[in-house]
N, C-alpha and C positions, 0 to 999 in steps of 0.2 A: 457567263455574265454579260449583260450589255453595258454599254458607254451611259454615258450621261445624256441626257436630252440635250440636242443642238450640236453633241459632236460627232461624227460619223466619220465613214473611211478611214485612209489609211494615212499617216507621219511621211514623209519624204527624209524628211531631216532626221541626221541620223542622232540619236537620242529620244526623238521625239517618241512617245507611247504609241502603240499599234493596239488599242481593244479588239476584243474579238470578237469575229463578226460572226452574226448569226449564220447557222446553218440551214439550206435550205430543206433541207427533209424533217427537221424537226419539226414533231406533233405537238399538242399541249398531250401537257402531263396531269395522267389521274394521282400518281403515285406522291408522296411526301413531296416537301418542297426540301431543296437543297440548304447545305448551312455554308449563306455567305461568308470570307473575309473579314468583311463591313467597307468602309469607308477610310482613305486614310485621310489622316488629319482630322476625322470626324471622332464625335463623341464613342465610346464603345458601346455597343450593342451586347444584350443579353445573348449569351450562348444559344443557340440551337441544339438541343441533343438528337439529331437525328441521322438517318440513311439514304445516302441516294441510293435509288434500285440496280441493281447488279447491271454491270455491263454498260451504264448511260451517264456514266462520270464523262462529262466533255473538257474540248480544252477550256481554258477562263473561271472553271468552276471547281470547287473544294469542298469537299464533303466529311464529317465526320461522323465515326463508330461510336457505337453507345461505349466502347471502350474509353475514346477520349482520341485516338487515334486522328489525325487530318491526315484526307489519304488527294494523293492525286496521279493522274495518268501519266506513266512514265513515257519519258524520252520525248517530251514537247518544250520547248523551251520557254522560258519566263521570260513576260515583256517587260522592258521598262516603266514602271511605273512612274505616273505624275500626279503629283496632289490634285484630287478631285478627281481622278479615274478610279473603279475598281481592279484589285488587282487578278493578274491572273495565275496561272497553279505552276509555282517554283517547283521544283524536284523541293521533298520534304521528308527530312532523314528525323533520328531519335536520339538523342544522346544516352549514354549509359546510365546517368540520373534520371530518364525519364522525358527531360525537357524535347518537344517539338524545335527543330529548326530548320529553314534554310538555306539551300545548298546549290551554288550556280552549277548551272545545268552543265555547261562546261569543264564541270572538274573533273579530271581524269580520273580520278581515286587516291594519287599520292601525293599530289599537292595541295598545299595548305593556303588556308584562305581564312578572312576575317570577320567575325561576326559580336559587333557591339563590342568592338576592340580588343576582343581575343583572339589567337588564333587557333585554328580548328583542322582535324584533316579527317576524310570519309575513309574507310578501311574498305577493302574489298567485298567485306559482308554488307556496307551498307550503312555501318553505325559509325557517328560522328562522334570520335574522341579528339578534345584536348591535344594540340601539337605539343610538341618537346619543348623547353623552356628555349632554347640554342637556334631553333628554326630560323628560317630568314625567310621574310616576305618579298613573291617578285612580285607583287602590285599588289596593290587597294583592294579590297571588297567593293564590289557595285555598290551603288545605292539601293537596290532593290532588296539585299539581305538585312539591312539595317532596318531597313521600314516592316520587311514584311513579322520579320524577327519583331519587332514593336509591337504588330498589328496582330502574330499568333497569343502574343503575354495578354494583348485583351482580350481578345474572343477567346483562348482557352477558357475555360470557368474553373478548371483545375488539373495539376500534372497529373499524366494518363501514366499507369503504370509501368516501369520498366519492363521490355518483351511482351507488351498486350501484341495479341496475334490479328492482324487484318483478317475484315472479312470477305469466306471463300467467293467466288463467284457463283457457287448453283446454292446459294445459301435461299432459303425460303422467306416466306414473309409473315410464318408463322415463327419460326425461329426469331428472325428479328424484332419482332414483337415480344419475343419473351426476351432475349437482352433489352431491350429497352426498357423492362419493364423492372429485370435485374440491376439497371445500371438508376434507376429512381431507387430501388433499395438501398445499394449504395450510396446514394448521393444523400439518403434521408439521415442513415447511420454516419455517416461521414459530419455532417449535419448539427447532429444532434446526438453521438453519442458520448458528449460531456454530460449529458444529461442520464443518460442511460448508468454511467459509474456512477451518478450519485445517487438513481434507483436502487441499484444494490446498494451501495453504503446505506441506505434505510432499512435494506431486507438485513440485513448483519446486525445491527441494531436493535430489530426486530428478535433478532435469533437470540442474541446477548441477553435481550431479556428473559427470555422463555429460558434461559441457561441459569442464569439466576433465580429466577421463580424454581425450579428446578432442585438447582443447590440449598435455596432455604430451608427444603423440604425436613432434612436430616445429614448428619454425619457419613450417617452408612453407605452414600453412593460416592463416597469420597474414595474407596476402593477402583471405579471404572478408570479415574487419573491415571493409573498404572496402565494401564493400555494405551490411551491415547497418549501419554507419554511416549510409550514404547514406539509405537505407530510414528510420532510427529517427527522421533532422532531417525527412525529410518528413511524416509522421505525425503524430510532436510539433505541425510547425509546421501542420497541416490541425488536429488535435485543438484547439490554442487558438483558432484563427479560428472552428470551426464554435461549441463552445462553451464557449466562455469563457472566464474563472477568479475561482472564490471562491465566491461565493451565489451569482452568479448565473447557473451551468453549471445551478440545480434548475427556471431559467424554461425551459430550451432544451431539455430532456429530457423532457418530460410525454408526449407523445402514443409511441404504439409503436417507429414508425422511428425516432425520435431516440434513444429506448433502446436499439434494434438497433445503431443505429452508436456511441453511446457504448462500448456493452459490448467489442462488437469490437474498436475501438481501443486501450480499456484494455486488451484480453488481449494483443491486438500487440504495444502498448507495452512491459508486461510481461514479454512472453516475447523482447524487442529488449534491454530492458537487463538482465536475467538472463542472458541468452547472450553479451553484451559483458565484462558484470563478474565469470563464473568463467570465461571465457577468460582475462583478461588475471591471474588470481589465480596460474599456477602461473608466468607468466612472470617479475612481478615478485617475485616470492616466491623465484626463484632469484637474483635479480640485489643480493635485498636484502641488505645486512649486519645483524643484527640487536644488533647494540652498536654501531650508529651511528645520525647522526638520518634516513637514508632507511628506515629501520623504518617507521617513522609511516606514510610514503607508505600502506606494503600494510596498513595496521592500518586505514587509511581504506576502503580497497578493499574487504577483508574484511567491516566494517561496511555499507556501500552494499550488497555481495552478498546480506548476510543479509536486510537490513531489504528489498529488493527481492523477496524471495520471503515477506512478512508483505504478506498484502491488506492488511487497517487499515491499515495506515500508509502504502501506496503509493497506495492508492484515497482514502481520505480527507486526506491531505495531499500527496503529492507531484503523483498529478494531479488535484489539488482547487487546486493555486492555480500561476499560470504562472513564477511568480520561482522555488520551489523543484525544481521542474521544471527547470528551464530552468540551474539552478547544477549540477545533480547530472548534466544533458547535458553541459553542458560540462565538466567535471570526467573524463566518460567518454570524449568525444570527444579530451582533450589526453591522456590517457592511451592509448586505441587510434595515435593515429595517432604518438604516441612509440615505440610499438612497431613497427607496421607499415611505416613511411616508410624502415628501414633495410633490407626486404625491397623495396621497390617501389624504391627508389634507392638500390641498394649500394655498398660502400664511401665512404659517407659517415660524415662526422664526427659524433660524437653531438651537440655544441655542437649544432648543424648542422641535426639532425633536431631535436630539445628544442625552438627559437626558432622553426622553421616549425610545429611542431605548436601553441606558444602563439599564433600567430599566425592562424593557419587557426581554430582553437576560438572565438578574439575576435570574428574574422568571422560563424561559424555564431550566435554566441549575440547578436551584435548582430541578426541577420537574425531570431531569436525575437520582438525586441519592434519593432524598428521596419520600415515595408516598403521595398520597395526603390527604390521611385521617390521617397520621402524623402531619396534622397542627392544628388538635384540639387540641395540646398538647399544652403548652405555651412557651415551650421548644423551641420548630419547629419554632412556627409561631416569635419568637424571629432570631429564625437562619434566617429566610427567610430576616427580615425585613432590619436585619445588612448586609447580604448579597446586597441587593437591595441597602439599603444606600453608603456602600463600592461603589458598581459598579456606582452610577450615582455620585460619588464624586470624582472617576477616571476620569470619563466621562469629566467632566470638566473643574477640574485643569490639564489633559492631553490635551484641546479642541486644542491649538494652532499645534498639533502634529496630529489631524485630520482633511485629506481635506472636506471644506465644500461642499461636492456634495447634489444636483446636478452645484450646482453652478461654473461657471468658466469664464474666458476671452481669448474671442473669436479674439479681437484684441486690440490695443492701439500703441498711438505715440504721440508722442513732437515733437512741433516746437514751434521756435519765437516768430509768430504772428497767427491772426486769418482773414480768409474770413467774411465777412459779416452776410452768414447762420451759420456761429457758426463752420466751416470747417477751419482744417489748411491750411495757406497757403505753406506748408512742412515737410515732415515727415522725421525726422533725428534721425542716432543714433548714429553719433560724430557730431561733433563740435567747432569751436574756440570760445572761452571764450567771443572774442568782440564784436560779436554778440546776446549776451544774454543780456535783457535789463530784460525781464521776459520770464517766458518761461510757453507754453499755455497746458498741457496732456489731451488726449483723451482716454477713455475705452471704450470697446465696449461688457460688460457681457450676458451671457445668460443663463437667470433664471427662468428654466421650471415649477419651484416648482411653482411660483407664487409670489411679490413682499412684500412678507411680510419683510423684511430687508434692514436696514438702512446702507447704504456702505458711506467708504470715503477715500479718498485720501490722504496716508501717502508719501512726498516728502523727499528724505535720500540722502545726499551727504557722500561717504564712508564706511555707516551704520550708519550715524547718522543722527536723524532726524532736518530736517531744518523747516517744514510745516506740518501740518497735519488738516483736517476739512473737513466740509459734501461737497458734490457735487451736481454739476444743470444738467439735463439734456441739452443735445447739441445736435443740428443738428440730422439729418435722419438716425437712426442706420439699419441693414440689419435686416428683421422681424422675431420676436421671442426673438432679444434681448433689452438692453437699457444700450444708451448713458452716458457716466457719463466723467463732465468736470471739467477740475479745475485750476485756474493759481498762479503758483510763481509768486506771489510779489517782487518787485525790493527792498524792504525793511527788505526781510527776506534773501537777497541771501549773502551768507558768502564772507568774503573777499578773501578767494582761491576756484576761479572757476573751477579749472580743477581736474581730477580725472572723478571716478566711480560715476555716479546718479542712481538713480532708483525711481518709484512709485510705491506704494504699494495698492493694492485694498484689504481691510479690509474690515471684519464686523462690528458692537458696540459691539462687544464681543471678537475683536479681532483673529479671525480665518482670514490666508492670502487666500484670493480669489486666486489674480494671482496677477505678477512683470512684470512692462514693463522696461525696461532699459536702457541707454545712455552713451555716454562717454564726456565730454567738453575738448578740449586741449587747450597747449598755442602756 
């Protein structure tokens, strides 16, 4: 690097800057231009990312690798700098974070010295750690580490990776061109790959849907669940063992492979509970009443679905630590196998299937944290048991808070009076009062599981129940489902007719199937 216009030679005094003086044998150069320092005191300058050519790094000049690297000629000493000179090429070491700094040329190797008021010592390799808290300083840092250390924080454009490797001397200029060309790729994704996670978070969205289009189809692929169940607890439970959860999954990940199989897994995982959780979205979404408290159920589902196609939040917390993981499996696993258990054993009671699926979930997610030769112990097999008991006693006294799928209604309606084949002769959903002598409800459920349950017909004027009792089948329902009929009595009907009705299609256990509802005026 040269001086400034108007200053030339050499300092006498000692402090003063000595620039370097040109050499006489130097040619101009075809090859790339050098990446200045800049200026101190001056504005920062945009990075250079470039090469000086092998072998013609001079003194005063500093050059960096597409790595990020600032390299310079050893064993030349650093001038003093003075505001308004450029500066020349300090000896320039790496910290173990990566950070560029440095290092007066002077330092033996084990002595400690100060840079932006810490202290620091070079190791015999070269690499500049952090001194001991105890150290004692026998002098100052120059001025020159203070500034240049100032002057690398602006012209870096970003910390170069820890152990990037210098480059060789017989390195080509084709090579260097393709790092260069490498290290814009880099620098694009580095860039701009905030943008890139929320790409995918569209494509998952995307998939979610097609998963659900999918599952509207029919019942019958409610079967596959059982696999990707199977598949998701294995996964999970390989991903906590291999590595980890919390901090310290960032020791178990360093080297390539472990990166390769982190990544894969997380997409596994990923694309396991995405595909679990808009499957089960339209089912219970038909089963739910939404002015009752098994809403909530699919508001939860809803919620799980979305945030599981949001990388941040799945990547950095859900499989960043094993508990929340491991709550949001089971939460999926009692939900899949409440659904599918009434296809794999039909005509079963929903009670029935609800208390085995709380039960089978307690088991999977006990099998998360603890292994399984732990249950010889009496200890374990206690923990298991209370665990189990807890969940399927939740399961229960929660039952009215979960929709009974697969079960739902498909249609229903009140009228008046009745046709002959057991058909309204009109389907109303107001009404004046005068016309109610009795009044005749139609359901019309579809109950893929198979008829193992006993439904009935709860009639509520306000919320309060007026009627309630088993049901006959009626007339020709559309195929797949079945008919259920029932009539208000002229003997149960309250002395103010108007207002809000509704029937309630119940289990014997009390879970609401579905709500058809009406209004009477005066």
């Amino acid at each position: 690097m040269g001086t400034d216009e108007g200053r030339g030679g050499t300092g006498d005094a000692e402090g003063e800057a000595r620039p370097a003086s040109p050499r006489p044998h130097d040619e101009p150069r075809t090859g790339p231009p050098r990446a200045n320092l800049g200026d101190v005191g001056a504005q920062p300058r945009k990075p250079v990312a470039i090469v000086a050519p092998p072998g013609e790094v001079q003194a005063g000049v500093a050059a960096r690798t597409p790595a990020g690297t600032i390299v310079a000629p050893p064993g030349e000493p650093p001038p003093q700098p003075t505001p308004g000179v450029r500066l020349g090429a300090p000896s320039i070491a790496r910290t173990p974070g990566g950070t560029v700094v440095a290092v007066p040329a002077s330092d033996s190797g084990d002595s400690p010295f100060l840079l932006l008021g810490r202290a620091y010592v070079r190791t015999p390799g070269g690499t500049v750690v952090a001194a001991q808290p105890n150290v004692t300083m026998l002098a100052p840092a120059g001025l020159d580490l203070a500034v240049v250390a100032a002057d690398l924080a602006h012209a870096t454009h970003a910390l170069p990776e820890p152990g990037a490797p210098l480059l060789p001397e017989d390195i080509s200029e084709k090579d260097v061109a393709a790092l260069q060309r490498f290290a814009k790729i880099r620098g694009f994704f580095a860039r701009h790959g905030h943008l890139l996670w929320w790409a995918h978070s569209a494509y998952a969205m995307t998939f979610g849907a097609i998963v659900m289009t999918y599952a509207s189809k029919g019942y019958e692929n409610a079967r596959w669940m059982v696999v990707l169940l199977g598949l998701g607890w294995v996964v999970l439970v390989l991903f906590f063992r291999l590595f980890g959860t919390g901090t310290g999954q960032k020791e178990k990940i360093r080297d390539t492979k472990a990166k390769v199989r982190f990544y894969v897994m997380t997409l596994v995982l990923k694309n396991l509970f995405q595909s679990m959780l808009f499957f089960l979205l339209p089912f219970y979404y038909k089963s739910a009443s939404f002015d009752s408290p098994n809403r909530f159920f699919v508001y939860v589902l809803g919620v799980l679905a979305m945030l599981s196609t949001v990388d941040v939040v799945f990547d950095q917390f859900v499989m960043r630590w094993k508990a929340p993981a491991s709550v949001v499996y089971f939460f999926i696993l009692f939900s899949c196998l409440n659904l599918v258990l009434p296809a794999l054993l039909p005509d079963t009671r929903t009670l029935t299937t609800l208390l085995a699926a709380a039960a089978v979930a307690a088991v999977v997610f006990f099998s998360m944290h603890v292994p399984v030769k732990n249950l010889v112990r009496p200890l374990y097999l206690l923990a298991l048991l209370a665990l189990v008991g807890a969940s399927v006693a939740a399961a229960y006294y929660g039952r009215r808070a979960i929709p009974p799928v697969p079960m739902h209604v498909v249609d229903g309606a009140v009228g008046p009076s009745l046709l002959p084949d057991g058909r309204l002769t009109m389907h109303v959903s107001k009404l004046h009062e005068s016309l109610i002598q009795e009044m005749h409800g139609l359901t019309d459920i579809l109950i893929p599981g198979g008829h193992g349950e006993n439904l009935i017909h709860i009639w509520r004027h306000e919320g309060v129940i007026v009627q309630q009792g088993p049901v006959s089948p009626g007339g020709e329902p559309p195929a797949g489902t079945v008919r259920l009929r029932s009539t208000l009595r002229a003997e149960n009907l309250p002395a103010e007719l108007s207002g809000a009705w509704s029937i309630d299609v119940v289990t014997e256990d009390d879970q609401l199937v579905g709500r058809v509802g009406f209004k009477v005026v005066r």
